[in-house]
Legacy VTK file of the C-alpha trace (Angstrom):
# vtk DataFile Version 3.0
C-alpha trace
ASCII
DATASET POLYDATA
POINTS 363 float
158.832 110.555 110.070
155.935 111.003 107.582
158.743 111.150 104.905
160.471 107.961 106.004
156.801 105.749 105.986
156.107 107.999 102.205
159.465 105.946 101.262
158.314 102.407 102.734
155.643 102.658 101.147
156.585 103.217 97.723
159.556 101.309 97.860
156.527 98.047 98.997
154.615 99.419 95.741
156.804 99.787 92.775
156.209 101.926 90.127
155.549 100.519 86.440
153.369 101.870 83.359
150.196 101.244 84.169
146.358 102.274 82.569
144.746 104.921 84.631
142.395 102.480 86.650
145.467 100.465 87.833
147.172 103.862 88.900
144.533 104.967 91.047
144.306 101.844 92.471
148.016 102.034 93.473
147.476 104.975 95.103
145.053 104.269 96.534
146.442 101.092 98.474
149.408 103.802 99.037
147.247 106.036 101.159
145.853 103.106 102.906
149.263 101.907 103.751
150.486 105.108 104.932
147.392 105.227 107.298
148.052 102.311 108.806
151.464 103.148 109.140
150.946 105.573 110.912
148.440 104.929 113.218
151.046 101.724 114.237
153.379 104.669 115.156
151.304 106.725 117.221
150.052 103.185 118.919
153.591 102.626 119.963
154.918 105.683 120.902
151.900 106.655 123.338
152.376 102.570 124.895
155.668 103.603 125.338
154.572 106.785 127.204
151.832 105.613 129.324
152.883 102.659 130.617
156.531 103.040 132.668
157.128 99.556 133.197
157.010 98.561 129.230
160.377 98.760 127.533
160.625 100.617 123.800
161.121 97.052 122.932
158.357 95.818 123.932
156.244 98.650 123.207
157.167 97.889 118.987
156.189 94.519 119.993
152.962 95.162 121.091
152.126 97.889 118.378
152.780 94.983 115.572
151.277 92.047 117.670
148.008 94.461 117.886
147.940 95.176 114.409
148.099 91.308 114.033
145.357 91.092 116.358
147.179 89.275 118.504
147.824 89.235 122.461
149.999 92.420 123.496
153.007 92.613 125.754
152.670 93.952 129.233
149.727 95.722 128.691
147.157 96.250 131.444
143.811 97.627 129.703
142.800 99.328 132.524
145.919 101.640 132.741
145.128 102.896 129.579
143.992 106.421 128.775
140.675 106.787 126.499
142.992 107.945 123.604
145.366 104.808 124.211
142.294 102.368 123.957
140.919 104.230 120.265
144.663 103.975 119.303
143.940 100.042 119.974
140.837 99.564 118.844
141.986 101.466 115.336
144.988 99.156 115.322
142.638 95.944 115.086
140.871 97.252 112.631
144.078 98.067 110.975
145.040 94.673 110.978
142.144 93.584 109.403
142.618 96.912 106.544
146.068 95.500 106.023
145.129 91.980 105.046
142.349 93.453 103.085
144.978 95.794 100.993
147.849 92.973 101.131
145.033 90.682 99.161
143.920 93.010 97.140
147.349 94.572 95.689
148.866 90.800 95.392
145.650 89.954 93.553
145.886 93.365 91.139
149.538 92.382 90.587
149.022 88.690 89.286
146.450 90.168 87.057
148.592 92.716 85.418
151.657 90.109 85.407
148.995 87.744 83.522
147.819 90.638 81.414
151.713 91.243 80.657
152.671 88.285 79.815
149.477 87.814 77.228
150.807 90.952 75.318
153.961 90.071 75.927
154.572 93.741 77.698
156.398 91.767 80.865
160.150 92.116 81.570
162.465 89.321 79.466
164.868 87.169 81.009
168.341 88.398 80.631
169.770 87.195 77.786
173.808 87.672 76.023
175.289 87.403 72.541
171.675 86.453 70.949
170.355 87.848 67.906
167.753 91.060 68.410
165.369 90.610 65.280
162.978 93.860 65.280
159.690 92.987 62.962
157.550 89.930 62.767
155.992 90.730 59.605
156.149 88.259 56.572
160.306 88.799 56.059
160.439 89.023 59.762
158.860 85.752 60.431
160.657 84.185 57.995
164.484 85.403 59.176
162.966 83.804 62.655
162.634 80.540 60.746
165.871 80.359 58.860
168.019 81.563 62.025
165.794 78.320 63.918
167.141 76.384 60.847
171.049 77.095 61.017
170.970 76.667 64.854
167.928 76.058 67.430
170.663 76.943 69.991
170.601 80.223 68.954
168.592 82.888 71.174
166.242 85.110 69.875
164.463 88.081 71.255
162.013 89.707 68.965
160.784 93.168 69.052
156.989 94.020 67.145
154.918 97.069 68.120
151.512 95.361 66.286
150.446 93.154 69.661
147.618 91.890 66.961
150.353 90.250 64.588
149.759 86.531 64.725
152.947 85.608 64.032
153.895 86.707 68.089
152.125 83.427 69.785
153.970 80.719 67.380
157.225 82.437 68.372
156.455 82.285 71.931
154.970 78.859 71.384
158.777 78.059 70.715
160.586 79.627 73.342
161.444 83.239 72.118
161.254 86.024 73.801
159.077 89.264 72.979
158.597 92.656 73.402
155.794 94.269 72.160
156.142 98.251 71.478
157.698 100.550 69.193
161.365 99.912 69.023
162.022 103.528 68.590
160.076 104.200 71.995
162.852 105.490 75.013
164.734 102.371 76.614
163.389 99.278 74.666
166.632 98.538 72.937
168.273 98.778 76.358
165.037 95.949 77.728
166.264 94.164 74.861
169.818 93.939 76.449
170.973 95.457 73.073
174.860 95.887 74.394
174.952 92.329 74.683
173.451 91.472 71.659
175.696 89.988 68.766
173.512 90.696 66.137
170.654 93.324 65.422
168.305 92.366 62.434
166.013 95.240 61.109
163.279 93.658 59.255
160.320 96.055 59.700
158.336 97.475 56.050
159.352 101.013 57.373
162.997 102.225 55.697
163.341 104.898 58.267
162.037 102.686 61.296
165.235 100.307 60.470
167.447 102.604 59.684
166.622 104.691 63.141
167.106 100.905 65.187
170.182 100.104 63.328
171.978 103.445 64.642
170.512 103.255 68.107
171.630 99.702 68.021
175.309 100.970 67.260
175.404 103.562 69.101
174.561 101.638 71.669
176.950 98.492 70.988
179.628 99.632 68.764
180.734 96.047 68.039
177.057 94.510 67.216
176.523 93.237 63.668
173.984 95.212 61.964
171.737 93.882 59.221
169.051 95.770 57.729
165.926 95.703 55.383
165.526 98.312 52.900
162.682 98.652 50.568
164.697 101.186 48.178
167.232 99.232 46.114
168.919 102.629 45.052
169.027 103.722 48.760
170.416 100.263 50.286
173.417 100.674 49.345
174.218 103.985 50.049
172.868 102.883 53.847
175.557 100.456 53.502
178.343 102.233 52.451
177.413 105.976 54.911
176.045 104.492 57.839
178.259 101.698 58.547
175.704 99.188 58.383
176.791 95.310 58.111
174.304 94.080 55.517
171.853 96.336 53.796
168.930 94.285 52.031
166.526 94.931 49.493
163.953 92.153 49.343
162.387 93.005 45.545
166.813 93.137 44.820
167.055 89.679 46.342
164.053 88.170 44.672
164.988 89.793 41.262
167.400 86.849 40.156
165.594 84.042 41.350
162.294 85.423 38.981
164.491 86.081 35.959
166.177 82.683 36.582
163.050 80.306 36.932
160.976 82.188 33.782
163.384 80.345 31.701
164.066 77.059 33.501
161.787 75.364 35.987
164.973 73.303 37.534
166.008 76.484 39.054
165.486 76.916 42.337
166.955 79.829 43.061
169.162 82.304 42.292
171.675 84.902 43.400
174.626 87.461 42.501
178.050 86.333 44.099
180.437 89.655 43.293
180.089 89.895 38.927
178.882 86.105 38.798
175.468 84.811 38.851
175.328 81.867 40.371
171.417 79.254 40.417
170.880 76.718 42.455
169.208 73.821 40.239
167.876 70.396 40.683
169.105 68.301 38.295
167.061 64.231 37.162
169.463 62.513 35.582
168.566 60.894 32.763
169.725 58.319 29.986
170.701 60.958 27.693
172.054 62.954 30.038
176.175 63.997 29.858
176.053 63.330 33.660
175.446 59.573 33.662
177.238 56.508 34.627
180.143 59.369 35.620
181.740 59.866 39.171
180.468 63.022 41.643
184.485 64.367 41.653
184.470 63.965 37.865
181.605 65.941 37.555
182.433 68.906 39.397
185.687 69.010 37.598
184.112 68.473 34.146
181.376 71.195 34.541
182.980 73.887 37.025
180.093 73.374 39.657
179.376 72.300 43.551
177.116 68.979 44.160
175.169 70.018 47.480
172.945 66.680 47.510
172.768 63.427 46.171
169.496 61.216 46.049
169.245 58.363 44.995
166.469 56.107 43.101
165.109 54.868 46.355
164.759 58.023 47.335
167.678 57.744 49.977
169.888 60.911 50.255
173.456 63.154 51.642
174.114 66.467 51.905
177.429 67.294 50.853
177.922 63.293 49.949
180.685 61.429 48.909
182.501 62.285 45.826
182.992 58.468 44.720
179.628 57.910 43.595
178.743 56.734 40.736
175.458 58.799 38.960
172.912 56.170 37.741
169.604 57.078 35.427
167.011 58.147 38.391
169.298 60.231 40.231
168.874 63.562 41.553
171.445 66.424 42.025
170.902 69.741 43.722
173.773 71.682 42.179
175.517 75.366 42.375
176.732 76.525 38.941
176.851 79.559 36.517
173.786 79.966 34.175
176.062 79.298 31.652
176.966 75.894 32.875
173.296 75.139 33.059
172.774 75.758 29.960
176.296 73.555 28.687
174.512 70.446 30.498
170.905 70.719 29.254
172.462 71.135 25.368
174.737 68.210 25.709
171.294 65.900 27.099
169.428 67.329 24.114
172.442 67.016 21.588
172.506 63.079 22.764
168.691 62.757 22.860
169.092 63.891 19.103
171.637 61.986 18.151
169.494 59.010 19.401
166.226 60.068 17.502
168.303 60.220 14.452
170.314 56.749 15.058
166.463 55.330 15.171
165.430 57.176 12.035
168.102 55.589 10.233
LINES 1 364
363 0 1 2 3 4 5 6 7 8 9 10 11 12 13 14 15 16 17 18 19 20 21 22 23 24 25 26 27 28 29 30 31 32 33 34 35 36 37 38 39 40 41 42 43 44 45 46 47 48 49 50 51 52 53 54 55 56 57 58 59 60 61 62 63 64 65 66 67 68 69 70 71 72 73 74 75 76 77 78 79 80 81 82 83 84 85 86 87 88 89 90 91 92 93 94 95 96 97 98 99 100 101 102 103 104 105 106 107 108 109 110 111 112 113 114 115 116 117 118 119 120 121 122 123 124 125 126 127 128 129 130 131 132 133 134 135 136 137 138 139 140 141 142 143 144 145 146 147 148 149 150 151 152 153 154 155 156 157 158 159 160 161 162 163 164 165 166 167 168 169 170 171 172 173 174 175 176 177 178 179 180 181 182 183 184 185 186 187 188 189 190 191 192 193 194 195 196 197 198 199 200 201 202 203 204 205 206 207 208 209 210 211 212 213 214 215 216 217 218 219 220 221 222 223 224 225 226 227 228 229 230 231 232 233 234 235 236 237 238 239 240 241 242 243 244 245 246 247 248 249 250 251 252 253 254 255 256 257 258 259 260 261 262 263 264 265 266 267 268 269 270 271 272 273 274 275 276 277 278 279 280 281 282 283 284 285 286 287 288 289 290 291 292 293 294 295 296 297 298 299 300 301 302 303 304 305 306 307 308 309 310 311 312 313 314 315 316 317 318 319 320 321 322 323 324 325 326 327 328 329 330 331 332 333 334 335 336 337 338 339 340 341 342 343 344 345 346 347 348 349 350 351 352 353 354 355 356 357 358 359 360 361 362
């Protein structure tokens, strides 16, 4: 019996992490439970006894309608034996204990659920083929951004063990869900529904900390995409290549070409290594003198081996991607992919015609 109320009463009180003042408190509303418990059973049983004409039915009744201070069933007071009428008296003031703990632990439990939820510690919502991006530091932050840019319909759930990082209340400001502890720490890959995750992105300043969440992650989902932030350019690839990891970054790699590229021409805008070819992405004015002029957007591309990605135009109104047909007047601007070296062939033809001009007017 006493093992059967021990189970009640921890299945009404369940068991979560909690600081050491919460903990006592549960157990403390525990023992409390389990003494009213079982003074309830003792009330019943000796009704039961001591009065022949009440059924076992109604003897339960009248246990629980006592403890609710309410009238009991079939009772007559003065039947009752001295012990009987403690029994009742400590059942009323059980009734009142109960509220008194029922209050109490509800109250305690929307505090820690509020406390929870402001460190983002609670449980997330179950969530399926959403991207699991582990660090909210300044590359972290800024993955969450781009992903928000190719598609707001994509979930995120982001992992960051710093609960001081300011980054975490602009990404719950937005919908995404958080967890806030150690990824490495037992079972919070698993809270982050991990095996139904499409895509795990390791993007923590800690090499080992990324590497140690990208093999839990496959280990864990075999068929998850796994891309990963590495510090050591040497070491990346080697990650790659023996672990069996997606994509293996190096940030100072990435940003390498995109420096080089803009020291020596400020219409770069970025830069990048596709296979053996590096490949800028530059914003081009188009000017009177420039080889670009008065020529179609197809013709272009053809001309110069390169990719038109936007068009704008001298009233500032623009396309991405836009229609091949037009015609490129003085004022426009082109955001263009190309080789360096085609760069270079366009800016030498403008300044070949701009000198051809100066010397037409010297003459």
């Amino acid at each position: 019996m006493h093992a059967l109320i021990q189970s009640i009463v921890r299945a009404l009180t369940p068991r979560v992490r909690l600081p050491a003042s919460q903990v006592a408190m549960r157990k403390l509303f525990r023992r409390i439970l389990m003494g009213i418990a079982v003074v309830v059973v003792v009330t019943i049983i000796v009704l039961y006894v001591e009065q022949p004409d009440l059924a076992l039915g109604d003897a339960v009744l009248s246990g629980f309608a006592l403890l609710m201070q309410a009238e009991a069933f079939g009772i007559h007071p003065d039947s009752l034996s001295f012990f009987s009428k403690t029994l009742v008296i400590l059942s009323l003031i059980s009734g009142t204990a109960l509220l008194a703990v029922l209050f109490g632990f509800v109250t305690e439990r929307l505090l820690s659920l509020h406390a929870e939820y402001l460190q983002g510690k609670r449980g997330v919502r179950a969530m399926k083929e959403h991207v699991v991006l582990i660090g909210l530091g300044q590359v972290g932050f800024r993955t969450w951004e781009a992903i928000r840019k190719f598609d707001e319909a994509i979930e995120i759930l982001v992992i960051e063990k710093n609960e001081a990082n300011r980054n975490l209340s602009h990404v719950r400001r937005h919908g995404t869900e958080t967890i806030v502890e150690d990824p490495r720490n037992d079972g919070v890959l698993q809270r982050a529904f991990i095996r139904e995750a499409l895509t795990i992105i390791c993007a923590t300043d800690d090499d080992l900390a990324n590497l140690e969440c990208a093999l839990s992650a496959r280990e864990l989902n075999p068929n998850i995409r796994v891309v990963m932030r590495m510090y050591d350019q040497r070491l990346a690839g080697k990650v790659r290549n023996g672990f069996d990891i997606d994509a293996c970054f190096s940030s100072s790699l990435l940003a390498a070409p995109a420096f080089a590229a803009a020291a020596f021409d400020p219409t770069i805008i970025n830069s990048y290594d596709l296979g053996e070819y590096r490949v800028v992405t530059a914003r081009l004015t188009v000017e009177a003198d420039s080889p670009l002029i008065h020529k179609r957007l197809i013709d272009i591309t053809k001309e110069f081996h390169l990719a038109i990605l936007k068009h704008i135009g001298p009233q500032g109104e623009s396309s991405l991607y836009p229609d091949m047909d037009i015609v490129v007047a003085q004022g426009d601007i082109l955001l263009v992919n190309c080789s360096f070296s085609t760069l270079r062939e366009i800016k030498r033809a403008a300044a070949g015609a701009q000198a051809v001009e100066e010397n037409s007017r010297t003459r």
